[in-house]
Phi, psi and omega in degrees: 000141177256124178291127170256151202222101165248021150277342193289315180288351138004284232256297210285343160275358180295300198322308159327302157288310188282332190268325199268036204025052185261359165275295151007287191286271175333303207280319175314314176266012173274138165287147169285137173232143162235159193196073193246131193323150170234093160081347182080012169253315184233144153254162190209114156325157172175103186243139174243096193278075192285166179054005159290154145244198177303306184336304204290341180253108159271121167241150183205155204227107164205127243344077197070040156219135179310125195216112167237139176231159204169112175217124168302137156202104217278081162337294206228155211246146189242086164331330192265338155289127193242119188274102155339292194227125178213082190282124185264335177252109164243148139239155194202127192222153190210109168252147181201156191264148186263143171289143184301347161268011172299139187265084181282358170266013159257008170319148179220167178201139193206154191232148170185129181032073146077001197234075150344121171218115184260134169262117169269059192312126225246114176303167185277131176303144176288160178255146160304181173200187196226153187228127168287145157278123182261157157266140166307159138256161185235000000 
């Protein structure tokens, strides 16, 4: 007699992802953003996108947030292979929120070996101030 366990396909797919690096693996290939002050003047994006070109990248600023998008598609097919596995596609999206003093109409963006680098620049905060009171007559 055979015990059945209907927990074991469970366990061999936890094992399996977790152990056998299928988190790992997956996480190697998401690309990175980093985003960090410039001078206390600008934040500055920087997603790093290997194997993109520029064409493959769009950034647009809607409704206080930075939205980089990036998509891949791989053309051409070697008729003479007969392919296993073939990834034809990459994308990659990124939303992130601008701080209420960002000049979203001086965003600049420059694309170089694969590195998105967005400059947001950041206007100067009002300083408090003291507001006089006038007295009324009544």
């Amino acid at each position: 007699m055979v015990r059945f366990d209907p927990f074991a396909q469970l366990s061999a797919l936890t094992r399996d992802l977790f152990e056998a690096g299928g988190i790992r693996s997956v996480q190697g290939q998401m690309p990175t953003t980093d985003v960090y002050m410039e001078d206390d003047t600008a934040l500055i994006v920087e997603a790093h996108l290997p194997n993109f070109e520029e064409k493959d990248v769009s950034v647009d600023v809607d409704r206080g947030a930075l939205l980089i998008q990036a998509e891949r598609r791989d053309r051409d097919e070697d008729a003479n292979k007969k392919y296993v596995m073939r990834e034809s596609s990459t994308s990659f999206y990124r939303s992130i929120l601008l701080p209420e003093q960002a000049d979203e109409d001086k965003i600049t963006a420059r694309f170089d070996s694969g590195v998105l680098k967005v400059t947001i620049p950041l206007a100067e905060s009002a300083s408090p101030r003291k507001i006089a009171i006038s007295g009324g007559a009544a």
